[in-house]
RODO-2510 file (C-alpha; in nm, 4 decimals, decimal comma):
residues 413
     n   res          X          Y          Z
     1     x    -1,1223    -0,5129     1,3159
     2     x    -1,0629    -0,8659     1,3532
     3     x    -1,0986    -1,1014     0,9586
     4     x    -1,2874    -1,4062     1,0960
     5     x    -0,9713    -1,6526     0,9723
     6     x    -1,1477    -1,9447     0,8208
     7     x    -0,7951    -2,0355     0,6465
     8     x    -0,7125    -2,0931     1,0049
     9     x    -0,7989    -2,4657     0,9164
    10     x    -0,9805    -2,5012     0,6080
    11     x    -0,6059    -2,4484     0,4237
    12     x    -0,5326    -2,7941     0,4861
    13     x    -0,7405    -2,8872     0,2758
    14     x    -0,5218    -2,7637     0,0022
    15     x    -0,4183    -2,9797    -0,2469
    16     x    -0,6265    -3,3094    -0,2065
    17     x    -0,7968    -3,4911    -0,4746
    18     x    -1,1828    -3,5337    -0,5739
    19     x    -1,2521    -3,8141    -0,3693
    20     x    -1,6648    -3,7456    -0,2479
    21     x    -1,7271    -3,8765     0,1187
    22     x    -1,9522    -4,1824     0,0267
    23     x    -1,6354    -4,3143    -0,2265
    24     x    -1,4792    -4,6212    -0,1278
    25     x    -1,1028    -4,4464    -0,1061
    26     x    -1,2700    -4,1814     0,1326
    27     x    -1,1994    -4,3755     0,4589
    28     x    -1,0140    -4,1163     0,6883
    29     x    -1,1227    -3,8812     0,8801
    30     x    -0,9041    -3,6060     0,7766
    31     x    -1,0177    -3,6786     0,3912
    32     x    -1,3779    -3,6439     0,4972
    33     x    -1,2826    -3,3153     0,6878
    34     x    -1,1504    -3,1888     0,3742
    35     x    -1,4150    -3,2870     0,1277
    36     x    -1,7126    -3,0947     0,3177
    37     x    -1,4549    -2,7584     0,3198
    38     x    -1,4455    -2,8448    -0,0713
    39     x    -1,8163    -2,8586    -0,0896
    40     x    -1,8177    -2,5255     0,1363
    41     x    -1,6137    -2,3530    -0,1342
    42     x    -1,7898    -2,5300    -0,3962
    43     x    -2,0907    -2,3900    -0,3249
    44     x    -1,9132    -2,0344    -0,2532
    45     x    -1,7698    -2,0644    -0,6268
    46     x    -2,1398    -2,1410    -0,7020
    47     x    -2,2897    -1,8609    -0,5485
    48     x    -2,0913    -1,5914    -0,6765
    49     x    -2,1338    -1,7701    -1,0712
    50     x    -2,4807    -1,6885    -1,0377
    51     x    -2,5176    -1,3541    -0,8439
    52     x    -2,2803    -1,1928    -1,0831
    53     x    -2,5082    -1,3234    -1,3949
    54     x    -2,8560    -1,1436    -1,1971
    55     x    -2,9944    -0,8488    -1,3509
    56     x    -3,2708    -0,7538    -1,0705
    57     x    -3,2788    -0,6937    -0,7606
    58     x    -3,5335    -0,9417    -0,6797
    59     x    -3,3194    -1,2150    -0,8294
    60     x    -3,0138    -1,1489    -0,5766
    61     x    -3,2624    -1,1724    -0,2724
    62     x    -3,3697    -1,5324    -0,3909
    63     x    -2,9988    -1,6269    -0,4862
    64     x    -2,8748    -1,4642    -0,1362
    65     x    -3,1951    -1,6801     0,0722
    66     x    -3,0377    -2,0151    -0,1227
    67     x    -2,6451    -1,9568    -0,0338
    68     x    -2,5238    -2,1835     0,2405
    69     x    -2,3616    -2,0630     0,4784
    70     x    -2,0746    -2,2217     0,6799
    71     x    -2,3653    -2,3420     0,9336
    72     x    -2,5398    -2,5693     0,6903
    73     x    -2,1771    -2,8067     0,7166
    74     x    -2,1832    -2,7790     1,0833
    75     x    -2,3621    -3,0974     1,0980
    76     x    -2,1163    -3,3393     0,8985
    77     x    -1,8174    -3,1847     1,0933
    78     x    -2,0361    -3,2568     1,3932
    79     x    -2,0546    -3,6531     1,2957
    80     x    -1,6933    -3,6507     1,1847
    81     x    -1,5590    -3,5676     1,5385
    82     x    -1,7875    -3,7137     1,7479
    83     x    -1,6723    -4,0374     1,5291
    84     x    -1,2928    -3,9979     1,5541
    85     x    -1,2864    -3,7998     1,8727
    86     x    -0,9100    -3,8848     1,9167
    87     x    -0,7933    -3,8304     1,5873
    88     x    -0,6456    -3,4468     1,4968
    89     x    -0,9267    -3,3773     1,2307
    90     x    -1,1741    -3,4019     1,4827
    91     x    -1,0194    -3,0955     1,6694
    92     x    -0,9446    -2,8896     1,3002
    93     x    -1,3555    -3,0076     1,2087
    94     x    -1,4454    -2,8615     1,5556
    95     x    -1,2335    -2,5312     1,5429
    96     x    -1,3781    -2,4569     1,1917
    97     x    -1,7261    -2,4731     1,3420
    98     x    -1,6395    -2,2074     1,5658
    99     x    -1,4318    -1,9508     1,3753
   100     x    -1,6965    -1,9783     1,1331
   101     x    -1,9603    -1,8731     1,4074
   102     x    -1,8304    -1,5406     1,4717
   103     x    -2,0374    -1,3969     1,1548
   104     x    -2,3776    -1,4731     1,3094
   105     x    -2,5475    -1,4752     1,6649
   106     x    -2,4183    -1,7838     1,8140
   107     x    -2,7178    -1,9004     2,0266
   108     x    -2,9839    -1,9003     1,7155
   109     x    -3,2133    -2,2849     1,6682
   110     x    -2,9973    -2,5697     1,5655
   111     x    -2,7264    -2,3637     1,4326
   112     x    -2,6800    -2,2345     1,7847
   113     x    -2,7124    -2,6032     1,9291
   114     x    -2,4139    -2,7304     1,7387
   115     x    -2,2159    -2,4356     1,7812
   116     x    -2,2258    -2,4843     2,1791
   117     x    -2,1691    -2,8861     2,1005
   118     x    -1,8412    -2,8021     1,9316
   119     x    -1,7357    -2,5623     2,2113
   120     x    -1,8513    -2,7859     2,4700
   121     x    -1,6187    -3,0505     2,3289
   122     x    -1,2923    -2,8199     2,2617
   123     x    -1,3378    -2,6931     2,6228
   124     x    -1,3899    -3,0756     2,7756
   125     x    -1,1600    -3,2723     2,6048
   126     x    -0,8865    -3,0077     2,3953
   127     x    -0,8862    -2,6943     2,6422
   128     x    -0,4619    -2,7093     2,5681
   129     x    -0,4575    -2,7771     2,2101
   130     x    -0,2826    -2,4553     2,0404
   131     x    -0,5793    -2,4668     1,7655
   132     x    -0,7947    -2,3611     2,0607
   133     x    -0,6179    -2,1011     2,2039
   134     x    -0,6173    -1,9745     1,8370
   135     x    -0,9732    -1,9834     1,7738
   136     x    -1,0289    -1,7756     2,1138
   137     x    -0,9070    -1,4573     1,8919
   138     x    -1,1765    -1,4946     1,6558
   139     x    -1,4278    -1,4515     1,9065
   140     x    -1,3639    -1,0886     2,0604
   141     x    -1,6068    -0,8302     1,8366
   142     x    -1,9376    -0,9334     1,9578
   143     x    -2,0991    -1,0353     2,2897
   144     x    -2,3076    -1,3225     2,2403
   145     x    -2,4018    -1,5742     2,5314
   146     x    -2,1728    -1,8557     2,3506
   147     x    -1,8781    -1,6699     2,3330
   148     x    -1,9659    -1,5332     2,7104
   149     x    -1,9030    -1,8996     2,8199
   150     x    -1,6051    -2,0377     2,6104
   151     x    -1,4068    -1,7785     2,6561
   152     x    -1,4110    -1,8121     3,0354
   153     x    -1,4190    -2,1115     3,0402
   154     x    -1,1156    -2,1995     2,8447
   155     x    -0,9097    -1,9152     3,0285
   156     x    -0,9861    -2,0549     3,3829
   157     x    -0,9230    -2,4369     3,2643
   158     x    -0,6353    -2,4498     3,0086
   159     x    -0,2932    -2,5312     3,1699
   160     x    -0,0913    -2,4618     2,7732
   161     x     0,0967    -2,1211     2,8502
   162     x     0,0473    -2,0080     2,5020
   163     x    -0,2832    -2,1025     2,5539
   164     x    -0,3636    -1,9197     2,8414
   165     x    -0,1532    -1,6018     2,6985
   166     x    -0,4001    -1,5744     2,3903
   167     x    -0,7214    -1,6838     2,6177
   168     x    -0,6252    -1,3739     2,8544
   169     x    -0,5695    -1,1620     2,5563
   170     x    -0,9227    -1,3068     2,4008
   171     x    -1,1231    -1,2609     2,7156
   172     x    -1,0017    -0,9164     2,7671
   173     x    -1,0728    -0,8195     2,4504
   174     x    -1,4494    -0,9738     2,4719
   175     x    -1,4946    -0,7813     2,8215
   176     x    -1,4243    -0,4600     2,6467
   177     x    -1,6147    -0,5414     2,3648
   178     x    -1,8825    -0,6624     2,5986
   179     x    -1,8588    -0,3398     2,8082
   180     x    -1,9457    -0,1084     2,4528
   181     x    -2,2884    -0,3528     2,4158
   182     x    -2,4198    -0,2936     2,7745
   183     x    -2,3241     0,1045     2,7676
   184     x    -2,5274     0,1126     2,4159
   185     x    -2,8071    -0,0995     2,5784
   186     x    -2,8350     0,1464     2,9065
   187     x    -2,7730     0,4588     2,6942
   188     x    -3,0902     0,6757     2,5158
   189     x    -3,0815     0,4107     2,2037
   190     x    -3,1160     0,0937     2,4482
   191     x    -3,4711     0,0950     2,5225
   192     x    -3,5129     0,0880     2,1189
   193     x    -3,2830    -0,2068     2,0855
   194     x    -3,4574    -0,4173     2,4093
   195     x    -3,7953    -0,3609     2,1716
   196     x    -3,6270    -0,4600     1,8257
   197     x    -3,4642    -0,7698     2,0123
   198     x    -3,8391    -0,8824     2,1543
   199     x    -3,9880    -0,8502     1,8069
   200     x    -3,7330    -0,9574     1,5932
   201     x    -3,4522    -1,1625     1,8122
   202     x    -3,6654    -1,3384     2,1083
   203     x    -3,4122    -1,6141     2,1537
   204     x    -3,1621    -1,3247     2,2446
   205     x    -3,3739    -1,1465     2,5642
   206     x    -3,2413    -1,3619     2,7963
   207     x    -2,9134    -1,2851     2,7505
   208     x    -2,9889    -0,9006     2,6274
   209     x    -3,1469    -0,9004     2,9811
   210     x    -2,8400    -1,0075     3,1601
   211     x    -2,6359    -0,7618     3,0094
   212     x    -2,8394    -0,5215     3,1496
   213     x    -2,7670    -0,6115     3,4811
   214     x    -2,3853    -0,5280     3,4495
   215     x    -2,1853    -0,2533     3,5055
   216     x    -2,0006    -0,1822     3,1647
   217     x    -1,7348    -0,0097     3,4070
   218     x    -1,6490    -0,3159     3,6057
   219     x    -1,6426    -0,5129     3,2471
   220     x    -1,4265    -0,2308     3,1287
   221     x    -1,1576    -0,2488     3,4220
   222     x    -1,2056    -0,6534     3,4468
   223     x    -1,0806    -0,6301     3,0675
   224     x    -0,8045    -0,3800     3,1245
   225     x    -0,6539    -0,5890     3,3946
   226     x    -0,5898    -0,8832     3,1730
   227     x    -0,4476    -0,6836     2,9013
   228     x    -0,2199    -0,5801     3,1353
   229     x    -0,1498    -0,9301     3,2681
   230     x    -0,0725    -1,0231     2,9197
   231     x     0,1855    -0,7941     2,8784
   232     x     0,3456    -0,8742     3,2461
   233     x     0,3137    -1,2970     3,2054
   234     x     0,2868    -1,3757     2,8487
   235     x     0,4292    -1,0704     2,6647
   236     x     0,6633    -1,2514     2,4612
   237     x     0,4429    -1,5392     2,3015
   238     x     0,3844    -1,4916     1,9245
   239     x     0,0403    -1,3681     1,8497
   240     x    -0,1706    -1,6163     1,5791
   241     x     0,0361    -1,6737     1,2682
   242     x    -0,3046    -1,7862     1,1026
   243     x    -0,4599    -1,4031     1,1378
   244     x    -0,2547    -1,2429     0,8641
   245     x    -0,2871    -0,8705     1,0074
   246     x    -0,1289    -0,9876     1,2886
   247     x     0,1824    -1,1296     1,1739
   248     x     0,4918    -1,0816     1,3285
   249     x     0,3487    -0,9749     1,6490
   250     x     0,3861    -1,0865     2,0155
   251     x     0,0901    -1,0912     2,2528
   252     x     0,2047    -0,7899     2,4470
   253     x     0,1839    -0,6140     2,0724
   254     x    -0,1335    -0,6499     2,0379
   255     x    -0,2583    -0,5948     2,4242
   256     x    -0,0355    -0,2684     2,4374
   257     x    -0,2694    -0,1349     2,0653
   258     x    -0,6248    -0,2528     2,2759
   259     x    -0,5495    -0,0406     2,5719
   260     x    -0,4425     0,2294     2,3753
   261     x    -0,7431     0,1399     2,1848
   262     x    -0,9488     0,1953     2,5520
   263     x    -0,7716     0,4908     2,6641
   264     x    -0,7806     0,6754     2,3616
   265     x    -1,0769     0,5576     2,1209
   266     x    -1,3519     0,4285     2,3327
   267     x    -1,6544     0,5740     2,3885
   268     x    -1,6762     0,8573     2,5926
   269     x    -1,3517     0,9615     2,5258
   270     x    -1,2469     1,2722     2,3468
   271     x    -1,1156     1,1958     1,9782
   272     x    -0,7877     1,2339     1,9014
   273     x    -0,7158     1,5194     1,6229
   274     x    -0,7074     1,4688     1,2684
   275     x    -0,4427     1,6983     1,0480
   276     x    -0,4125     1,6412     0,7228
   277     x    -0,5039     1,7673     0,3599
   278     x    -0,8121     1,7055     0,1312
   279     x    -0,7844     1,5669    -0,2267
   280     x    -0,6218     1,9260    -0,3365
   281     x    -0,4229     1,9476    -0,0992
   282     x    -0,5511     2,1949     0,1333
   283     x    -0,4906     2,1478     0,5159
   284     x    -0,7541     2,0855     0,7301
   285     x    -0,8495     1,9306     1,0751
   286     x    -1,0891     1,7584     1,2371
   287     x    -1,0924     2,0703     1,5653
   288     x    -1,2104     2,2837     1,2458
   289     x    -1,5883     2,0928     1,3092
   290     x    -1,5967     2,1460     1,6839
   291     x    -1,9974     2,2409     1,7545
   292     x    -2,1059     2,0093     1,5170
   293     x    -2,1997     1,6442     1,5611
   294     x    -1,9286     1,4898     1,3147
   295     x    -1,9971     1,1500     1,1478
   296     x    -1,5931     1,0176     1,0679
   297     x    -1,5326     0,7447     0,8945
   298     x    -1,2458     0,5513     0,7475
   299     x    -1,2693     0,4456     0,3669
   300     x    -1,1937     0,4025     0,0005
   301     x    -1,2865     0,3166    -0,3127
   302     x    -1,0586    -0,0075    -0,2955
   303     x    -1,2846    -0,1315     0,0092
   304     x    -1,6163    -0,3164    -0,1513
   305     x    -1,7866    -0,2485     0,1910
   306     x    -1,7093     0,1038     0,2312
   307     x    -1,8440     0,1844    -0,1249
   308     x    -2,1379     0,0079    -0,0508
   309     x    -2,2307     0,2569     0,2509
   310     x    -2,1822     0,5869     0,0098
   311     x    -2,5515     0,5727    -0,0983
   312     x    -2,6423     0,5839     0,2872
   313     x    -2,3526     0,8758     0,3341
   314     x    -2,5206     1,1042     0,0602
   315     x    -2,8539     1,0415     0,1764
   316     x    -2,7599     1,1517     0,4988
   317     x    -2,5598     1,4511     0,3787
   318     x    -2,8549     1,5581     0,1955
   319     x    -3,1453     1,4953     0,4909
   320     x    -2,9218     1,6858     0,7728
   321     x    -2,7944     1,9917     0,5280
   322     x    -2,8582     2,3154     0,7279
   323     x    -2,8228     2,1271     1,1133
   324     x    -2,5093     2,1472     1,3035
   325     x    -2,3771     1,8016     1,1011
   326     x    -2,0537     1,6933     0,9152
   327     x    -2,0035     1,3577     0,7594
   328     x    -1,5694     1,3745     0,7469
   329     x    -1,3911     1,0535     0,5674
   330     x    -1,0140     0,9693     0,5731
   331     x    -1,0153     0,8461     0,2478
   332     x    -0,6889     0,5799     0,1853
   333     x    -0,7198     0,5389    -0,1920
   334     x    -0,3506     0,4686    -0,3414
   335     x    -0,3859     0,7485    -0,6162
   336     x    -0,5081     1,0674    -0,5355
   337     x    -0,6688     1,0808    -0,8570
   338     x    -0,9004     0,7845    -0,7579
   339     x    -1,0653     1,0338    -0,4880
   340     x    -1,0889     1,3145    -0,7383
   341     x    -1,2630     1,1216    -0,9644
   342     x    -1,5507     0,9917    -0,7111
   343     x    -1,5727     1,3307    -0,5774
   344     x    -1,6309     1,5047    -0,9433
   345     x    -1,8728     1,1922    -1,0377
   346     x    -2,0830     1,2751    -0,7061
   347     x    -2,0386     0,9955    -0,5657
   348     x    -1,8862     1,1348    -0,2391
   349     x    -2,0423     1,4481    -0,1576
   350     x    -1,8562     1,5230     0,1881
   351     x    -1,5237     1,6345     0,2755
   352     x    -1,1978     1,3682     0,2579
   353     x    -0,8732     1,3817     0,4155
   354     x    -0,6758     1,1745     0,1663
   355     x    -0,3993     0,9835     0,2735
   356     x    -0,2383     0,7465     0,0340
   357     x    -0,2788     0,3805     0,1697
   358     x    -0,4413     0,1735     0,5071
   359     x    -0,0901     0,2835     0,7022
   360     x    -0,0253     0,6560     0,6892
   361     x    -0,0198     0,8572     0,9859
   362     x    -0,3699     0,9160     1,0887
   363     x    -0,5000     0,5712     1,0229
   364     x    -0,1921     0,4578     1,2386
   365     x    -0,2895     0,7238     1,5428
   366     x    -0,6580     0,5979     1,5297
   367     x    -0,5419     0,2428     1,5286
   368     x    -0,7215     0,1553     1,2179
   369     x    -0,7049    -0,2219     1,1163
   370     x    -1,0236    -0,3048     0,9013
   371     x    -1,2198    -0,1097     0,6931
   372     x    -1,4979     0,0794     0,6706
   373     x    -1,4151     0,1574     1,0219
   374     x    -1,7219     0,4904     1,1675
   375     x    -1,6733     0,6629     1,4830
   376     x    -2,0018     0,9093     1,5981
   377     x    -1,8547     1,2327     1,7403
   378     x    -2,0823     1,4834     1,9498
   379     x    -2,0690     1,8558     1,9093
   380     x    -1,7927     1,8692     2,1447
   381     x    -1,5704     1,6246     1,9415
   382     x    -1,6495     1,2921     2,2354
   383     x    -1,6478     0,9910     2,1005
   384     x    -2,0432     0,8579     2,0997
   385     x    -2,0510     0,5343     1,8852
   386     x    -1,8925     0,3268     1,6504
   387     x    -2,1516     0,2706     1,4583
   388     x    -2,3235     0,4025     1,1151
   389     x    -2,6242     0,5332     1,1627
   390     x    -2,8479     0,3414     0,9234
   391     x    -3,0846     0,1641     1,1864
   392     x    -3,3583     0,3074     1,3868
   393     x    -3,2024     0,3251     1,7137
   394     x    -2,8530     0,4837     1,5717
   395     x    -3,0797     0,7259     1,4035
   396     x    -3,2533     0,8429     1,7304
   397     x    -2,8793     0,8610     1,8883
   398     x    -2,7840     1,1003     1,5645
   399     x    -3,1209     1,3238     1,6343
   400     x    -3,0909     1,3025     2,0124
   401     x    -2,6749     1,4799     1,9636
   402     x    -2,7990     1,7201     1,6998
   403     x    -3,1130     1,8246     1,9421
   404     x    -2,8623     1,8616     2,2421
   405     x    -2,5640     2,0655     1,9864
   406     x    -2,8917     2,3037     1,8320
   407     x    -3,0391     2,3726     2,2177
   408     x    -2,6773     2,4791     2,3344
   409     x    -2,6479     2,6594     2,0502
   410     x    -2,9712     2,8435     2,0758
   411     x    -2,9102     2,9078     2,4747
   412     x    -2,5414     3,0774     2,3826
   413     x    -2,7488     3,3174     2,1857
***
């Protein structure tokens, strides 16, 4: 839901010259700040030059295994502020380390080591600077051990009220984030993930292991509580300007959508209806698939990510044709005729509510801010995931509701 907002700092870097960092007239610390954000989209420019001229497959793997990502510049920023630790660059060098983490496992070799550094630093010596309570809302999708700690820590130390309005808001987001992880990891698919995560992730057991041992309940209620405080103490505080899908809105905005988020979307809940009409305009809902397992997501052709996942969406179409299954879309093409087109071409090969733009009426009800955006619905229309099922484990959580829908099916026979 949440655009990691790397503009959040890197825009000040707008605007400056070509100075290089080991030129005489590069003496400041803010110059040298910007210079390795205009090697970082340098070598972004770079990258995309040369993956739009390769014709193979093969070629885009070795082009993708020689991009650099954000975490190959952590190192300079690193020297920069541990140099000027009193000037403001330091701070902007050190907040651009972490918004930049949120894309990747934060505790992971030396990437993971300098992540900590830079939290360890904004948490010690900036814990009321307004660029850290910022930076706190880019770290709410995904529980990782890093996050786990900065987030506390900076709500239970910083003094700043707007500070400790957007930590509350940030930690209570992460809880109920948090609480999803450890219900998937004690639910049917977890034992799967605990044995992917020893083979493939070792460096995350420890911390996969400590999830384990809490109650995704407790996280769920801790999280609710201070969205709630949010809206009681610090309601009225703008929300970050920076994140541009939130502009405009107060704290208590955005706490008031997350616990409708929790009370009406999370797992385990039932999903709200859908009514609406598919590309010829022929009125249908989502109550019509009650007794089948219903894969829903949110999409269009305008969304580079969502087009990317139709392959996946007609291979599963095909593989479960004849089982209690229905892959649904809300489709939020402009023009009608965009849908029509990708549905004559076969390139969507399930059914499509289609409702012109990312605002309409059912993307508004189901809270919709990024896209694609997949909910997992059981026979009974309860929300089971959030997740596509492309990996092993989601797979055995798709078979495992389509064995459970076909035996209560066979038993009301």
């Amino acid at each position: 839901m949440r655009f990691v907002a790397i503009a959040l700092v890197s825009s000040l870097a707008l605007g400056a010259s070509n100075l290089r960092a080991d030129d005489p007239a590069t003496t400041t610390p803010r110059r040298k700040y910007q210079v390795v954000l205009e090697d970082f989209e340098a070598a972004k420019r770079a990258f995309a030059s040369k993956f739009q001229t390769a014709i193979t497959e093969e070629q885009r793997r070795e082009i993708r295994a020689q991009f650099p990502g954000p975490e190959d510049y952590y190192g300079r920023l690193l020297a920069l502020a541990e140099a000027h630790p009193e000037d403001a660059a330091a701070v902007d060098a050190l907040v651009w380390i972490v918004a930049t983490s949120t894309n990747g496992y934060d505790a992971f070799k030396d990437r993971g080591v300098r992540i900590k550094r830079a939290m360890d630093i904004l948490a010690g010596d900036h814990v009321d600077d307004p660029r850290v309570g910022c930076v706190c809302l880019e770290l709410t999708e995904a529980a990782t051990p890093l996050r786990d700690e900065f987030l506390h820590t900076i709500h239970a130390k910083c003094t700043d009220r707007r500070n400790k309005g957007r930590a509350c808001l940030a930690l209570g987001e992460f809880l109920l984030a948090k609480s999803e992880t450890v219900s998937r990891l004690k639910g049917t698919s977890g034992g799967e993930v605990m044995r992917r995560v020893k083979a493939e992730s070792p460096h995350r057991l420890p911390y996969y292991e400590k999830l384990l041992r809490e109650d995704p309940g407790v996280l769920a209620r801790q999280g609710e509580q201070l969205l709630e405080r949010v809206i009681a103490e610090y309601g009225e505080l703008a929300y970050d300007p920076t994140i541009l899908s939130k502009g405009g809105k107060t704290l208590a905005d955005v706490a008031r959508t997350e616990l409708r988020r929790l009370r009406n979307l999370a797992v385990g809940q039932r999903a709200p209806e859908i009514e609406g009409r598919d590309v010829d305009g022929n009125p249908f809902q989502l109550s019509d698939y009650r007794g089948r397992v219903v894969l829903l997501t949110f999409s269009g052709n305008w969304c580079g990510p969502c087009r990317a996942m139709y392959p996946e969406e007609r291979a599963l179409v095909e593989r479960l044709k004849g089982r209690p299954f229905a892959l649904l879309s809300v489709n939020t093409d402009p023009d009608r005729e965009t849908l029509r087109r990708s549905i004559s071409q076969g390139e969507i090969t399930w059914r499509c509510w289609w409702e012109s733009g990312v605002e309409g009426p059912i993307c508004s009800r189901w809270l919709i801010e990024g896209f694609p955006q997949v909910y997992l619905l059981d026979h009974k229309g309860v929300i089971q995931s959030h997740e596509f099922p492309d990996k092993e484990s989601s797979n055995r959580a798709l078979e495992e509701l389509l064995r459970a829908c076909e035996a209560e099916d066979r038993a009301s026979k």
